[in-house]
N, C-alpha and C positions, 0 to 999 in steps of 0.2 A: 524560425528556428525549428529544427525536425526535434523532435521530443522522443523517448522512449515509454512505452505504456507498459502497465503491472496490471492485467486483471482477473482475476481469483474468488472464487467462491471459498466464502469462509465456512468451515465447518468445524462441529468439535469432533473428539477421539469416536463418536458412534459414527460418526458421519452425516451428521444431525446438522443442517443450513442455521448459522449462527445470524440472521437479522440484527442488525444495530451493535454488532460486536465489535467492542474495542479494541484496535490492533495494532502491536507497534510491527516496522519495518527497520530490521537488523543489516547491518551490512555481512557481506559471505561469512565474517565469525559468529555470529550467530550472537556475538554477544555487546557488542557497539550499534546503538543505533544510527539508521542511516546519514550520513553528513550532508547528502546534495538534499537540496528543496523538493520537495513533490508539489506536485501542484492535481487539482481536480480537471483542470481542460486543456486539452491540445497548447492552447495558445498560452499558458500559463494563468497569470492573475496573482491573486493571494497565496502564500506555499500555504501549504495545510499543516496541520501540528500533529506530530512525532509522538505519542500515538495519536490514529488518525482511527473513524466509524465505518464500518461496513454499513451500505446501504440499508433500505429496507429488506428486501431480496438477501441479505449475505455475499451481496456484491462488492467487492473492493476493487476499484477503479483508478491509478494513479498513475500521473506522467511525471517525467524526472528528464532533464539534459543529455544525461549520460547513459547509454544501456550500462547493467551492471548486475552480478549474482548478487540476491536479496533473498533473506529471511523472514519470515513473516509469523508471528505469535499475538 
């Protein structure tokens, strides 16, 4: 199954790489979190939990079934 990826550098309002930041994934209103499952790997696995960690790095990495505009706080 072809997957759609999410990958983002988390940062705060300085611009400042936010490591291990908490983040949820909103759908385009900005105010619903997202509905479809994410998952950490191409191939899926486990969905991950709504809010989800940015890496060590301030990397957030997520694949999803559907491309789709997302929010991310």
């Amino acid at each position: 199954m072809a997957r759609s990826v999410l990958n983002a550098l988390v940062v705060d309002s300085a611009g400042n790489v936010q490591a291990g930041a908490l983040v949820t994934v909103y759908e385009a209103d900005g105010a619903t979190p997202l509905i479809q499952s994410m998952y950490s790997t191409l191939t899926g696995g486990s969905p991950l939990a709504n809010p989800t960690v940015a890496n060590n790095i301030g990397r957030l990495v997520l694949y999803a079934a559907t491309a789709q505009r997302v929010i991310i706080k």
